[in-house]
Every structure is written in structure tokens, then in C-alpha cells.
TITI-36865 format. One line per field, with one value per residue (C-alpha): residue number from 1; x negated, y negated, z negated. Coordinates in steps of 0.5 Angstrom, whole numbers, always signed. Layout:
n = c(NUM|...)
u = c(X|...)
v = c(Y|...)
w = c(Z|...)
***
This chain:
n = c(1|2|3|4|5|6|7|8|9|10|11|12|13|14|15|16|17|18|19|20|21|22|23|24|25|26|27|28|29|30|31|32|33|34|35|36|37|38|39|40|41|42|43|44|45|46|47|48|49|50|51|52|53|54|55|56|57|58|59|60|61|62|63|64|65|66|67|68|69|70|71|72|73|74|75|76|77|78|79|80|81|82|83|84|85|86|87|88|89|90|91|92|93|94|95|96|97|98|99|100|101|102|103|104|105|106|107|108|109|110|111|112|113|114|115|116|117|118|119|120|121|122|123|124|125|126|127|128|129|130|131|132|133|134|135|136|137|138|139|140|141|142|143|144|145|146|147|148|149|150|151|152|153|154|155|156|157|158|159|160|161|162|163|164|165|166|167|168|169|170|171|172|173|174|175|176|177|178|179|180|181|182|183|184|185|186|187|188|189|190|191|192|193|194|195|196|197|198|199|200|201|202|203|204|205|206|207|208|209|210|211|212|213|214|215|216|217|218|219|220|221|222|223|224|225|226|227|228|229|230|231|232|233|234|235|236|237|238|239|240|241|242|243|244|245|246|247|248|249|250|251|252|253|254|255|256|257|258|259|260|261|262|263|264|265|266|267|268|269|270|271|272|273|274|275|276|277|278|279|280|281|282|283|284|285|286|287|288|289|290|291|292|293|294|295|296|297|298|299|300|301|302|303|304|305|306|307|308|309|310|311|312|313|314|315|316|317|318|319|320|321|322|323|324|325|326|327|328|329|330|331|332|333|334|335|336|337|338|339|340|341|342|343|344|345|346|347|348|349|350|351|352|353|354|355|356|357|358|359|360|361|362|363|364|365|366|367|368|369|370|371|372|373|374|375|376|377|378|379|380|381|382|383|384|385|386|387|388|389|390|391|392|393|394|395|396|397|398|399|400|401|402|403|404|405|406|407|408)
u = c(+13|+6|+8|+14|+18|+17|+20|+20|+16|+17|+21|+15|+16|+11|+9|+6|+1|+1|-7|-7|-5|-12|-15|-10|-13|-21|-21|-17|-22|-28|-25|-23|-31|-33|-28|-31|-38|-35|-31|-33|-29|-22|-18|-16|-10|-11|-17|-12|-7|-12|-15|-8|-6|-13|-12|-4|-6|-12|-8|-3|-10|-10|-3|-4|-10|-5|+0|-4|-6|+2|+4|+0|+1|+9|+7|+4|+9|+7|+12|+9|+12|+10|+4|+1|-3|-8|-14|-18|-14|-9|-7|-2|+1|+2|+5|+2|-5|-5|-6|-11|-18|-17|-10|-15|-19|-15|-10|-18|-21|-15|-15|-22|-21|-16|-19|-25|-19|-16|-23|-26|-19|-19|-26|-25|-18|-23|-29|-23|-20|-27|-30|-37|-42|-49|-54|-58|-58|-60|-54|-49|-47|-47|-42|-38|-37|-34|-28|-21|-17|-14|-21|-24|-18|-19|-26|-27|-21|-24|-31|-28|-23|-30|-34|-27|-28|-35|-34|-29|-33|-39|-39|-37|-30|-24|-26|-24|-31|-31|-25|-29|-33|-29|-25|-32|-34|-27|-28|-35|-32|-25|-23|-20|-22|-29|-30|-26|-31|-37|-34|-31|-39|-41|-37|-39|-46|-44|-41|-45|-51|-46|-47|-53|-54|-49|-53|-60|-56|-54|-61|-64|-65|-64|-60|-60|-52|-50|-55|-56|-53|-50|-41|-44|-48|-42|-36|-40|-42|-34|-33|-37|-34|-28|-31|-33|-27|-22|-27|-28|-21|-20|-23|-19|-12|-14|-15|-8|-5|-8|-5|+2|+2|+9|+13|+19|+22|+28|+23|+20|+26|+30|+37|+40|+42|+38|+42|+45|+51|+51|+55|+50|+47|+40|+39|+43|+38|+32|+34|+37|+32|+26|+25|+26|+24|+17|+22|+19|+25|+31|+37|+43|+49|+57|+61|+55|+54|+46|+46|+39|+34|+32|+25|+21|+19|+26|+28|+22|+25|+30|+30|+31|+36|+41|+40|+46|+51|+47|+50|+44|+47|+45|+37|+36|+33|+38|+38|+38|+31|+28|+24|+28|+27|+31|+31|+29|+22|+16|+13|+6|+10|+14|+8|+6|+12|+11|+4|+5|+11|+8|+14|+14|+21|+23|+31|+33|+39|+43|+49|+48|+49|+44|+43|+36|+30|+22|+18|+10|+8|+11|+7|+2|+1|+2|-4|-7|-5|-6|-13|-18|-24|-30|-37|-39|-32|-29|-22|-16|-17|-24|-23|-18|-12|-9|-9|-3|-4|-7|-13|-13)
v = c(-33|-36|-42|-46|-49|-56|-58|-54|-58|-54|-49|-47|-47|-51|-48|-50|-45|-47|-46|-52|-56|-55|-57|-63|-65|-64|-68|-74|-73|-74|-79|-84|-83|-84|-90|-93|-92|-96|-101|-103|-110|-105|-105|-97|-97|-99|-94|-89|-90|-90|-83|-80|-83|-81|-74|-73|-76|-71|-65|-68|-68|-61|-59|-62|-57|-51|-54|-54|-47|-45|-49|-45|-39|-41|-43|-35|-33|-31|-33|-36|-35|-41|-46|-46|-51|-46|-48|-47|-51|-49|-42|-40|-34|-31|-25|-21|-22|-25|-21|-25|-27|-33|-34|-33|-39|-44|-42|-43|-48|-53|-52|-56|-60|-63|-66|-69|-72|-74|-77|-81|-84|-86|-88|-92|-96|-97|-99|-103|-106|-107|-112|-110|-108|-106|-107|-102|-96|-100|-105|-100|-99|-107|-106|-101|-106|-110|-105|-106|-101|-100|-99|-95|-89|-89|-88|-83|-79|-81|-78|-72|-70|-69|-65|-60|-60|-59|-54|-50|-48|-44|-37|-34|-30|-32|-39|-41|-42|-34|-32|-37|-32|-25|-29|-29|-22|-20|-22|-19|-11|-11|-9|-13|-8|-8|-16|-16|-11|-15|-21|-19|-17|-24|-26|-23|-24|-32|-31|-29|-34|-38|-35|-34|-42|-43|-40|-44|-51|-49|-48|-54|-53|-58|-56|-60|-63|-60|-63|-60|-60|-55|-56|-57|-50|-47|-49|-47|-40|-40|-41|-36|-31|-33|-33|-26|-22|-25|-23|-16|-16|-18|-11|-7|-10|-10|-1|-1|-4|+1|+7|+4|+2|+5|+7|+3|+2|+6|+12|+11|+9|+12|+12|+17|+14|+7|+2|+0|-3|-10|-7|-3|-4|-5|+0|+6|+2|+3|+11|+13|+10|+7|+13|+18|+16|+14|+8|+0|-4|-1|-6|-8|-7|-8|-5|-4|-11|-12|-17|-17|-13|-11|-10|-7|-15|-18|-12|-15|-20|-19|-18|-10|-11|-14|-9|-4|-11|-15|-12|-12|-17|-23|-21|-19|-23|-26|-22|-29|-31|-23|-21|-15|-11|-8|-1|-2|-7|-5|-2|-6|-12|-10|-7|-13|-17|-12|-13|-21|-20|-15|-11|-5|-3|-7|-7|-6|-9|-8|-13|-16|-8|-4|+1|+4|+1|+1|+4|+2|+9|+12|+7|+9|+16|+16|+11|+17|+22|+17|+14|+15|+13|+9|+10|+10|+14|+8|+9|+5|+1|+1|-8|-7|-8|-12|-19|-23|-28|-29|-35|-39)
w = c(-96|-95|-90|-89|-84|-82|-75|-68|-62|-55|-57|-62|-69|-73|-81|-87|-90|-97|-97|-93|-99|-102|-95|-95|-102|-101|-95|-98|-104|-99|-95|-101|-102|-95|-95|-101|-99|-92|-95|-102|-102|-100|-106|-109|-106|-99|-99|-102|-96|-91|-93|-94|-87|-83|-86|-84|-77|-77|-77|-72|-68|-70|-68|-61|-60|-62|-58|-51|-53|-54|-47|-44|-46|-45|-38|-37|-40|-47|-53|-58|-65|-70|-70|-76|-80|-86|-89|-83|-80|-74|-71|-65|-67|-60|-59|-53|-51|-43|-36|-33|-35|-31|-36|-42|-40|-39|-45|-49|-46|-46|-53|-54|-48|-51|-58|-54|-50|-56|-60|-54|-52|-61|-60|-56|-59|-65|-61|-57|-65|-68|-62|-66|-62|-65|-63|-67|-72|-77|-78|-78|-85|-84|-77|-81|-87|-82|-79|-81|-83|-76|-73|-79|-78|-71|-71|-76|-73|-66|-68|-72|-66|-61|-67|-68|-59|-60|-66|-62|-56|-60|-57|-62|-62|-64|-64|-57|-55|-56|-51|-46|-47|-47|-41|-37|-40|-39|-31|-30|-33|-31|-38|-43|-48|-46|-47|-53|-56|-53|-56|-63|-64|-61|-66|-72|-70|-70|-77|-81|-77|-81|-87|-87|-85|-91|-97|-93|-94|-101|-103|-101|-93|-89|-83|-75|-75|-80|-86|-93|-101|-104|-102|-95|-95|-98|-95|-88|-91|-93|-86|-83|-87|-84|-77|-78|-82|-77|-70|-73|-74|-67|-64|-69|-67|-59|-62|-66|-60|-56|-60|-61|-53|-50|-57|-59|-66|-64|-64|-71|-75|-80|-79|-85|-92|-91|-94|-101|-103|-106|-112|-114|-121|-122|-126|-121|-115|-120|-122|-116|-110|-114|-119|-115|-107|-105|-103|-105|-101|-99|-93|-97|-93|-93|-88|-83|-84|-86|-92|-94|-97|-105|-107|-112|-114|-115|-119|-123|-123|-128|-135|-137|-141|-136|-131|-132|-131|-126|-118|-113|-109|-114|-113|-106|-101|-96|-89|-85|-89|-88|-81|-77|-71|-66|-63|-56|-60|-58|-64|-65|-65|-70|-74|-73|-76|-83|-84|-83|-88|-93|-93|-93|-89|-83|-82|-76|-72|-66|-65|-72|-76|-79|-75|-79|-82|-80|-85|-86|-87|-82|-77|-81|-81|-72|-72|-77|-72|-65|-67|-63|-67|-64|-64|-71|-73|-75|-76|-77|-83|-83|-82|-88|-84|-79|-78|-78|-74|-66|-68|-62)
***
């Protein structure tokens, strides 16, 4: 698993990427900096506590932002799978694109709309708790010595919200500026494949400014807004080759989507000789299925009853020479923490769940029973055969692969 579970809002889930752990702590390492340079009579421990808190409070801001995007979503009758929070920030893994282009504007622009709400409404509290006007530029070092803790949190979180609502509403896809954008296109050509294309080509032109901006800032440039320096320079140019991986996978998920439009799991899925019994050794598991199949997972079942699935990594996992005496049963992965699909599943849906999972079969279950198993290769051989290449002959996996997520 690369997230875990944290709560549920709404009916949504929220998760936890354990890349945000690292996003978590740089924050809280230039916070402490900033605070300091703000507050330099602070003992270490208050600076501590209101960097760790300003930070917490900030993805909070972050999770409203993806909350609004998923409540209208909801409202238009999209699911919503999970809330995320990574290293960039938040994703709503959102199943299905929407119907409308009026239903894609106001699933993006709430989005932004809702962290300027949320900045102005802490800059004022600040402005508010503070009591400090300023009369000009040159005494703000001396106003922002003055601010309490109270003031100091709500005035960074208020200005950070409005900079994240101003960010998010460059055009470039898929930032929600960039579905603003394929929301507008999207109206004008009354094709959403047509806009997507357009868009995700935004974007990636969008990205790589940003790359290019990046690298300017790291070797000295001084750049309007977004200053100059070495970490500055580099973490722009991180965040633009982001911007345009996930733009140009964009376009290659709305192609994916098109050769699977229609098809069903049950369609796809093995029926035969699919599952293990728990009893089974490792080592008759490792000769008889690993050994001698192409498979690299096989569903564990008892009496028609799915238990779990046993992989090549759990048999990794367990010393060589315990493998004749050790039941599968005790190294597969439980059944109630594995994804599955059911027979009458569209097919881009559970393909999606596969790459999201990195599995490389997907059970499949009808009334809590093993009835058959989604297998990636065979998926992928259909795109191979259904793929209809673009322009410059680009086929499938011409991006790398499929996105796991839906970037709102």
C-alpha cells in the first residue's frame, strides 16, 4: 500500500501517501526558519509547536480544496473514491470524467474558489488579532515581530491559501485552471476528447515553462513571483515535470478509456483453474504455479470463499528453507485489504484499480465468492489489439502507463 487511511468525510475517504511525510517535514523545516527570522524572541519550543501546527492546519486547507471538488462531483453524480494528500499536495480520485462541460467548470473552479475564500477569511482573523496596521513597507519586519502566535498562523495560512488559489488557476491541465480551460474548449468543439487533447497539450507546455523557469531560478535568474536560489529553482522545475507527466497522461487515459468504452469484466476474466488452496505449501505453490505459469499472483480460496491473494513478493518473503512446511495461508495477503472487481464492472474501471494496485490479477467476486480473476495481460493485450494510435503513431504505452489517480 503507498497511502493509508485516515478518516472518511462525506462518504469520502481520506488517505495519507507516504510521500507526504516528506512534503510534511520540509515545510516544517522552513517554517521553523521563517518563524524564527519573524520572531527571534519565540523560545524554540513555541516556534516548533506553531510551524508544526501551521503545517497540519495547511493540509487541512488542502483537504477542503479537494473536498469541494468531490461534493461537487457527488452533486453530478460522479463517485469519489478517496481523497489523498502526496507530496504535491491533494488528489480526488474521481471515477468517471463528467457529462457536461457546465459540470467540469464548477467541479474545477470551486476548487480555487475555495481556498481564496478560505485565505481572505484567515487574513482578515489575522488582520483582525493583530490590531497592527502598517503604514508602509518599510516597517513590516517591525509589524510582523509584533504579531502573536495566533496572528502569525492565521496570516501565513491566509496568504499560503490565496497563493494555492492563484496557483491553481494557471491554465495548464490538469491543474484546475487547465479543466477551466478543457471545460471552455470543451463547450466550443462539443467533444470532450477534442478539449482533453488541446488541454493536456496546454499543459504540458505549461510544464515544461516551468522546468525551464526552474533550472533559470537554480542558476541565478531572478524570476517575478517566484524569486530565485538554488532549492526555489529546483523544486519549481520538480513541480513542473509533474505538471507535465500527469497532463500528457491525461490524454492517454481519456485514449485507454476509449478502447475499453463498453466491455465488462466478465468478458475478460479467467474462470478456470484460478485459486489455491490456503493449505497449500509454498513450495508446491512456487513448482506448480510460479515455476511453470507466466502467473506472478494466484486468488487463495476455500470452498468458493476468496480469502486473499499470494504473490511472488510474499513468497520472497519467506525464508527458502521453511517453504516445504509453511501453508500459503500464512503469508498471503488478507482478502478484505486486496482490491476486486465484479463481473458486470466496467473494464477501464477495473484496469484502473490494477495499475493503482500494481497487481497483476484482480479477483473477481459475485455474493462474496471467487468467480474468476482479471488478469493485466490480458487487458493489455486488447489495448494492443483495440488501440487506435494517434497522429505521431503513439501507442498505449507510449506516456509510460496509466495514471492512478484523477488530479483535481
Amino acid at each position: 500500500m503507498h497511502s493509508f487511511k485516515i478518516g472518511r468525510v462525506f462518504g469520502v475517504e481520506l488517505r495519507v501517501d507516504w510521500s507526504w511525510i516528506f512534503i510534511f517535514l520540509l515545510l516544517t523545516w522552513n517554517l521553523l526558519a521563517v518563524f524564527s527570522r519573524w520572531h527571534p524572541d519565540w523560545s524554540p519550543t513555541g516556534v516548533v509547536s506553531i510551524a508544526v501546527i501551521a503545517v497540519l492546519a495547511f493540509f487541512a486547507c488542502v483537504l477542503l480544496h479537494e473536498l469541494a471538488h468531490s461534493l461537487v462531483a457527488v452533486r453530478y453524480g460522479m463517485r469519489v473514491r478517496s481523497i489523498t494528500l502526496f507530496l504535491f499536495g491533494g488528489v480526488s480520485n474521481i471515477e468517471q470524467e463528467p457529462q457536461s462541460a457546465g459540470a467540469e467548470f464548477l467541479m474545477a473552479i470551486v476548487g480555487p474558489l475555495t481556498s481564496l475564500v478560505l485565505g481572505f477569511a484567515l487574513l482578515l482573523l489575522g488582520e483582525l488579532i493583530a490590531r497592527l496596521p502598517m503604514t508602509s513597507a518599510s516597517d513590516a519586519w517591525s509589524v510582523l515581530s509584533r504579531l502573536g502566535p495566533s496572528a502569525t498562523l492565521f496570516l501565513w495560512l491566509g496568504s499560503i491559501n490565496v497563493v494555492i488559489g492563484l496557483f491553481n488557476l494557471i491554465p495548464g491541465f490538469p491543474l484546475d485552471g487547465g479543466r477551466v480551460l478543457r471545460s471552455a474548449l470543451w463547450a466550443i468543439t462539443g467533444d470532450l476528447r477534442t478539449a482533453t487533447r488541446w488541454a493536456s497539450g496546454i499543459g504540458q507546455i505549461v510544464g515544461w515553462a516551468f522546468v525551464v523557469t526552474g533550472v533559470a531560478m537554480a542558476f541565478g535568474a531572478s524570476v517575478p513571483f517566484f524569486g530565485t536560489g538554488l532549492v526555489g529553482g529546483l523544486w519549481l522545475a520538480f513541480i513542473g515535470w509533474f505538471l507535465r507527466t500527469a497532463a500528457s497522461q491525461a490524454g492517454l487515459k481519456m485514449a485507454i478509456d476509449d478502447a475499453l468504452r463498453g466491455r465488462t469484466v466478465e468478458e475478460f476474466m479467467v474462470r478456470d483453474g484460478i485459486a489455491v488452496s490456503p493449505d497449500l505449501t509454498v513450495a508446491t505453490l512456487v513448482h506448480d504455479y510460479f515455476v511453470r505459469t507466466d502467473a506472478r499472483a494466484v486468488p487463495v480460496e476455500r470452498d468458493g470463499r476468496f480469502l486473499g491473494i499470494v504473490s511472488i513478493a510474499n513468497v520472497r518473503s519467506t525464508p527458502m528453507e521453511r517453504w516445504a512446511i509453511t501453508p500459503i495461508g500464512q503469508i498471503m495477503q488478507n482478502g478484505g485489504l486486496s482490491p476486486h472487481a465484479t463481473p458486470s464492472m466496467p473494464l477501464a474501471q477495473a484496469f484502473e484499480d490494477l495499475a493503482r494496485s500494481d497487481a497483476d490479477v484482480l479477483p473477481v467476486l459475485s455474493n462474496d465468492r471467487l468467480v474468476g480473476v482479471l488478469r493485466r495481460r490480458d487487458v493489455a493485450r486488447w489495448l494492443e489489439l483495440a488501440w487506435k494510435p494517434d497522429a505521431k503513431g503513439h501507442g498505449p504505452w507510449a506516456s509510460g502507463g496509466v495514471p492512478s489517480a484523477r488530479p483535481v
